[in-house]
N, C-alpha and C positions, 0 to 999 in steps of 0.2 A: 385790337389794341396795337399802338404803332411799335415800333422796335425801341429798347431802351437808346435814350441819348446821354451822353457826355452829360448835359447841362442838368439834364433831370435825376443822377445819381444821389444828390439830397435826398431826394422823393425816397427811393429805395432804404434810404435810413430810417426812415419814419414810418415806412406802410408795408417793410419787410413782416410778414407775418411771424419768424422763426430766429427773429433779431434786430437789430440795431443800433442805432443809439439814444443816449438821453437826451441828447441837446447839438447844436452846431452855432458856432459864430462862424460865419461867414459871410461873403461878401454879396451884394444886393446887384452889383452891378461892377465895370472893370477894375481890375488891382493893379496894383506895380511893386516890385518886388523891394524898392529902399524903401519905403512905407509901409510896406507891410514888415518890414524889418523891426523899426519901433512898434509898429503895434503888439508886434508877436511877441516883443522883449518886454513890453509892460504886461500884454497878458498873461504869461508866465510869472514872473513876479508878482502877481497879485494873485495869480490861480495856488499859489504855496503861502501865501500872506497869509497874515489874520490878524483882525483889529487888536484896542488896545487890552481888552481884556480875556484875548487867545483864543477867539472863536473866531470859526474861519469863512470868510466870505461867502453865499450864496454866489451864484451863476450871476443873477444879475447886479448884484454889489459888484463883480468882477468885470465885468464888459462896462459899467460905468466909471470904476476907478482907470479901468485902461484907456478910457476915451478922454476923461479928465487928465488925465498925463502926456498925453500926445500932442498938447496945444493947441494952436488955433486953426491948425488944418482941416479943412473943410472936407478933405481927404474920407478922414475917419467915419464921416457921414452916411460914407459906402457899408458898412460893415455894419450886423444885424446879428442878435441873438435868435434862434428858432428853437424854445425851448422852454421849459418852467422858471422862470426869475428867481422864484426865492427857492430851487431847490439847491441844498450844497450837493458839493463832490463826496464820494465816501475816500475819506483819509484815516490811516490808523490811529487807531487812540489813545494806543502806547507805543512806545520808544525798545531797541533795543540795543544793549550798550556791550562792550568787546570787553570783560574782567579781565582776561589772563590770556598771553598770550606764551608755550612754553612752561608754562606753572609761572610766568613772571607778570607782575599787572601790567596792562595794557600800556598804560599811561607812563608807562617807565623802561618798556620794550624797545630795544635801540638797536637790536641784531637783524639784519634782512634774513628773511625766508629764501634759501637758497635752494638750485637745482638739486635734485633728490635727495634733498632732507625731507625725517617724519616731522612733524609737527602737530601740535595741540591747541587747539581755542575754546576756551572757553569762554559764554555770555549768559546773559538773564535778559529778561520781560520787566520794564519799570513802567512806573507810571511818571503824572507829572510832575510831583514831588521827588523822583529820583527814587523810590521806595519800589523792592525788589517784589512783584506779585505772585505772590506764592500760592495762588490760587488757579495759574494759568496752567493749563495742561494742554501741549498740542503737540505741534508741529515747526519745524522751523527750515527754510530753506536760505542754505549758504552760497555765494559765490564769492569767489577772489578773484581781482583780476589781478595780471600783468602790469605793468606801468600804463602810462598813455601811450599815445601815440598819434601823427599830425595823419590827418585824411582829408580828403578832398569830397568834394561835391561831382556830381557828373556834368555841368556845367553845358544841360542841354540848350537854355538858352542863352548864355552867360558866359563867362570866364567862369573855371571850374574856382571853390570855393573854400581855404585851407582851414581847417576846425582839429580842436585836439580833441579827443573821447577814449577813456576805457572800452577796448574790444576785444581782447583776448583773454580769455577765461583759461584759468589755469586750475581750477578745481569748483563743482560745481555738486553740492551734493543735499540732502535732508536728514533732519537731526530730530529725533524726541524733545520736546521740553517736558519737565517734569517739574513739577512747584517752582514754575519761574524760572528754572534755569537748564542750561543746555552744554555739553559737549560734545567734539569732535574731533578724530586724529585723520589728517588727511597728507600723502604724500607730495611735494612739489616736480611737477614734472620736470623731464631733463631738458625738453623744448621751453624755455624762456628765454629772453633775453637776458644775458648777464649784468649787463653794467646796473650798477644799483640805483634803487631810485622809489618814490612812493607809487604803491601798488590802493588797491582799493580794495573793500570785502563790504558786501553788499545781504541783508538779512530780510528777509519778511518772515512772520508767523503768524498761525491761524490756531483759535484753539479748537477742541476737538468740538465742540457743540458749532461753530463757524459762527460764533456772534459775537470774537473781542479776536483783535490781528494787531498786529506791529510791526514796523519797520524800522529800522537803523544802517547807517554806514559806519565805516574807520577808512580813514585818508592817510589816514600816520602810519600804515605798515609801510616797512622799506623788503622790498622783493631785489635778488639778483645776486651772484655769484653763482659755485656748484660747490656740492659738496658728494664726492663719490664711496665713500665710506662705508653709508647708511646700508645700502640695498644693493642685493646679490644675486636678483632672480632675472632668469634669462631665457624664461617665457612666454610665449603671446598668451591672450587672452584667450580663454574658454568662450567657445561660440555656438548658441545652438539658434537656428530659425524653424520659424512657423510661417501658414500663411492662413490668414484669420480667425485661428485658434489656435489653441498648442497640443489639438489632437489631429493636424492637420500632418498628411505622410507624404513621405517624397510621392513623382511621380503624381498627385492628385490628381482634381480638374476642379478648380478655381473660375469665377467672375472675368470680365475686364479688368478690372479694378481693384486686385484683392490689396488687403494689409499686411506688410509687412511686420512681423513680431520678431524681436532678436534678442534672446538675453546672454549677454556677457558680463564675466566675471574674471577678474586677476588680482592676486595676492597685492600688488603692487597700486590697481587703480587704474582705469583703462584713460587714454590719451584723448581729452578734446578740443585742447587748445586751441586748433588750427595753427600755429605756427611755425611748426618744421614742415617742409615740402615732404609730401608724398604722404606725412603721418594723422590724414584725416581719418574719422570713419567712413570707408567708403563705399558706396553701392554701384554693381558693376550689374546693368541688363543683356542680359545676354551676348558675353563677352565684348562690350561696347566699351573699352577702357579709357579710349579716345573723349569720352565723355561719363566722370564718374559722378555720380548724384551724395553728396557731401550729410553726413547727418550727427552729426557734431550736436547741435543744436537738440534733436531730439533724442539724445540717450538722458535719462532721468534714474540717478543712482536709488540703492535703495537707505530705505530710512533707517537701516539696523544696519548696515555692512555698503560702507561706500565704493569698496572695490567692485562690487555687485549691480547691474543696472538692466534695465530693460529699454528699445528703442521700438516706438508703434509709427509707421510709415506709410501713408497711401501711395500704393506706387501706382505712376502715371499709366493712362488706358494704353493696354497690349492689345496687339490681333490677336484671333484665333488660331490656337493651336498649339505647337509647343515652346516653351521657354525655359531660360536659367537665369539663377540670377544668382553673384555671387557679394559677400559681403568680406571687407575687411577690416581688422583694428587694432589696435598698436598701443601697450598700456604707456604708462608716464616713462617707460626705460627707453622706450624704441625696440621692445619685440612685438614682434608682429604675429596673425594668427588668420585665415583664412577661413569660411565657410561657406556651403551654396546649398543650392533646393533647387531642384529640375519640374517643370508642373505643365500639367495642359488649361487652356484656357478655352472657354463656352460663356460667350458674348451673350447667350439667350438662357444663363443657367440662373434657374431659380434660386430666391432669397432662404439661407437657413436659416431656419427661426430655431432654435434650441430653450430646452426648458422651458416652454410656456405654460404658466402658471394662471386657473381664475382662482381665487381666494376671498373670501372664504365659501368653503362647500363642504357641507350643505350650509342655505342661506336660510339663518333661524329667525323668529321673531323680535324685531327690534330693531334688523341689519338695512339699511337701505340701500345698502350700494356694495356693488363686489368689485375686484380690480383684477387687472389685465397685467401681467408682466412678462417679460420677456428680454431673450441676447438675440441677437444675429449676426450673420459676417456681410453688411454692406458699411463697413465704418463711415460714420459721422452722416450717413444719408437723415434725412426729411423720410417720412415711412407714413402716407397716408392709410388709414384704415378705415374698411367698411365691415361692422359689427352688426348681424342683428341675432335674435335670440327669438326662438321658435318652440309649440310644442311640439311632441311628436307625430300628429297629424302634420305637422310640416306649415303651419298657419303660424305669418310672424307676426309676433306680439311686440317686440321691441327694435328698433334699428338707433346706430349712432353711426358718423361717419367723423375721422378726426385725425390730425395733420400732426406730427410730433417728430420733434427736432432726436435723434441719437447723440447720444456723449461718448462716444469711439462706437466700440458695440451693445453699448447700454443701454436701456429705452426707460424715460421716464414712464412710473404705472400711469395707467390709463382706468379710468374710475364708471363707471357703468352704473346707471341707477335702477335699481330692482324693485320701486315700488310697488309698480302695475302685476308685480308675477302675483298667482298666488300660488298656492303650496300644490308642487308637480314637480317633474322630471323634465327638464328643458336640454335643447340645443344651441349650445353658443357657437355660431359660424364667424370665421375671422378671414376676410380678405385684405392681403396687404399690398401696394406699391410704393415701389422707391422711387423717387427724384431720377437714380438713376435707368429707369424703365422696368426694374426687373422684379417680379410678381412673385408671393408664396399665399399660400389658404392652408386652415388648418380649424379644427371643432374640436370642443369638447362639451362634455356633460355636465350639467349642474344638477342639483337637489333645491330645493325651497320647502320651506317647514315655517307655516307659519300658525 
């Protein structure tokens, strides 16, 4: 097989075994970028449209309506749907709308969210009617940002490109919904920009079965000033690390590769704005401060206590041997709090598989199939496996071989069909490899009763 190319990375969307995507518009042959400028502005607006009676474009209604707006450039000619036409996009199907903001409605809220003030928001789950769904039980994830702010393009072939966007997150956290509606107290960091001005708060929710979500913004908060009053605490953050589990002990001996696990907690709300200098979270390898690995982005609060959060991080392949790695972080005040973990690393160490689980055993009459589950510490690896099942003469009776993507250290079950057993004492042999080379095997005992 020749080496992947540039041009053939489509390919890889569509015949990735372990992902990719539903669909591509793309171009058939050369683009230029003022043209591709309208097209990309009508296909956006039409990929958020929906006809006259609020249903929303398929894929292929949308590369039609875009090309139909573009005029008579023959331009657009170039550009090609690779995908199912009549499939839509999945867009939520409910609305989430900001009640209260302070115990004061939303819509009548005139005060900025100032630096180190507590604050309150509360919202609900509606539908189209505007009617509050009191049947929604989930989950709801919050962000607010900062104001705007002008940014640029890298303008590698071009003159760099001036564009405004919400980018700095100034609280970012998840919230309970219960019959439709939802609270949260969150504090405003001391790193914002003062001058006042409209901030953004950005919501999606899923409910707990994952088959009804929603999304909503508010453009109307005004963010900025300070208020020093509120809070008193002059502590960094509680910091504890792991490396691939949270039974893992200083000194270990880890993978290339291992993960990072870090959970912090502070009364106050740990900092991830990025916008004070020096006040990221930051990861320092083995006293490399010259270059700190920023993770802002991956701390994920908890859904009952926002000052509380966990951050999961593959850190980049180490050599063999020894290393440190230290982490730091800084709540919404500006105190700071340092932590580290010293470890050995073995490029050739086998994969731990933990808790592996066949179920059900014994396999009684009626069961056709048993399942494989299992944790490991190769986050997010591809984990081919070769299964077969043996009596105890050692004659195999059944083999499967089968390639499954990890969800950090999660493994979807794996499903074995048992018809062929009949009723004995079997051996389930389990050979595993990872993408990343590194190998574990492990058996266990079954029963069958049939």
């Amino acid at each position: 097989m020749a080496p992947l190319q540039l041009s053939y990375w489509y390919e890889m969307v569509f015949l990735n075994p372990n992902g990719g995507g539903i669909a591509l518009f793309t171009t058939t042959r050369i683009a230029y970028s003022n043209d591709n400028e309208t097209i990309n502005t009508n296909l956006f607006d039409y990929a958020v449209g929906s006809d006259e009676d609020g249903k929303r474009y398929a894929l292929g209604t949308i590369i039609q309506k875009t090309k139909n707006s573009t005029g008579n450039n023959t331009y657009k000619m170039n550009f090609t749907l690779l995908g199912d036409p009549a499939l839509p996009l999945s867009y939520p199907g409910l609305k989430i709308v900001t009640d209260s903001i302070n115990g004061i409605k939303a819509d009548g809220y005139s005060q900025p969210l100032e630096a180190m003030s507590t604050n309150t928001l509360s919202g609900s789950i509606r539908n189209g009617q505007g009617e509050i769904v009191a049947g929604f039980n989930g989950s709801a994830t919050i962000i607010v940002y900062d104001k705007m702010l002008n940014l640029k393009t890298l303008g590698n072939e071009s003159s760099p490109y001036t564009y405004r966007s919400f980018k700095n997150i100034i609280y970012k956290g998840n919230v309970k919904v219960v019959n439709g509606r939802f609270n949260v107290k969150f504090i405003i960091p001391k790193d914002i920009r003062y001058n006042v001005g409209n901030g953004r708060i950005s919501y999606y929710a899923v409910d707990d079965e994952g088959v009804r979500d929603a999304a909503g913004v508010n453009n109307t908060i005004l963010i900025g000033g300070i208020n020093e009053s509120d809070i008193k605490d002059k502590s960094g953050p509680d910091i504890k690390l792991w490396l691939n589990n949270e039974w893992f002990s200083n000194g270990q001996t880890t993978s290339s590769t291992p993960l990072l696990i870090a959970r912090l907690s502070d009364e106050s709300g740990i900092n991830t704005t990025g916008i004070g200098v020096g006040h990221d979270i930051s990861l320092f390898i083995d006293g490399n401060r010259a270059n700190p690995i920023i993770l802002n982005e991956f701390f994920e609060s908890d859904i009952t206590n926002p000052g509380k959060g966990v951050i999961y991080y593959q850190i980049p392949v180490l050599s063999p041997g020894s290393h440190t790695i230290e982490l730091r972080a800084w709540d919404i005040l500006n105190n700071s709090s340092v932590a580290s973990i010293n470890f050995m690393v073995d490029n050739k160490m086998d994969i731990k598989i933990v808790a592996p689980e066949i179920f059900p055993n014994p396999v009684t009459k009626g069961i056709d199939e048993i399942t494989l589950r299992l944790t490991h510490d190769d986050y997010d690896a591809i984990l081919s496996f070769d299964i077969e099942i043996s009596n105890l003469s050692g004659q195999v009776l059944l083999s499967k071989s089968q390639s499954v993507k990890s969800e950090g250290l999660m493994l979807p079950d794996i499903k074995i069909d048992t018809r062929r057993l009949g009723s004995g004492l079997y051996l389930v042999r389990v050979g595993v490899t990872s993408n990343s080379g590194r190998t574990a095997s492990f058996s266990k005992k079954i029963v069958v009763v049939k």
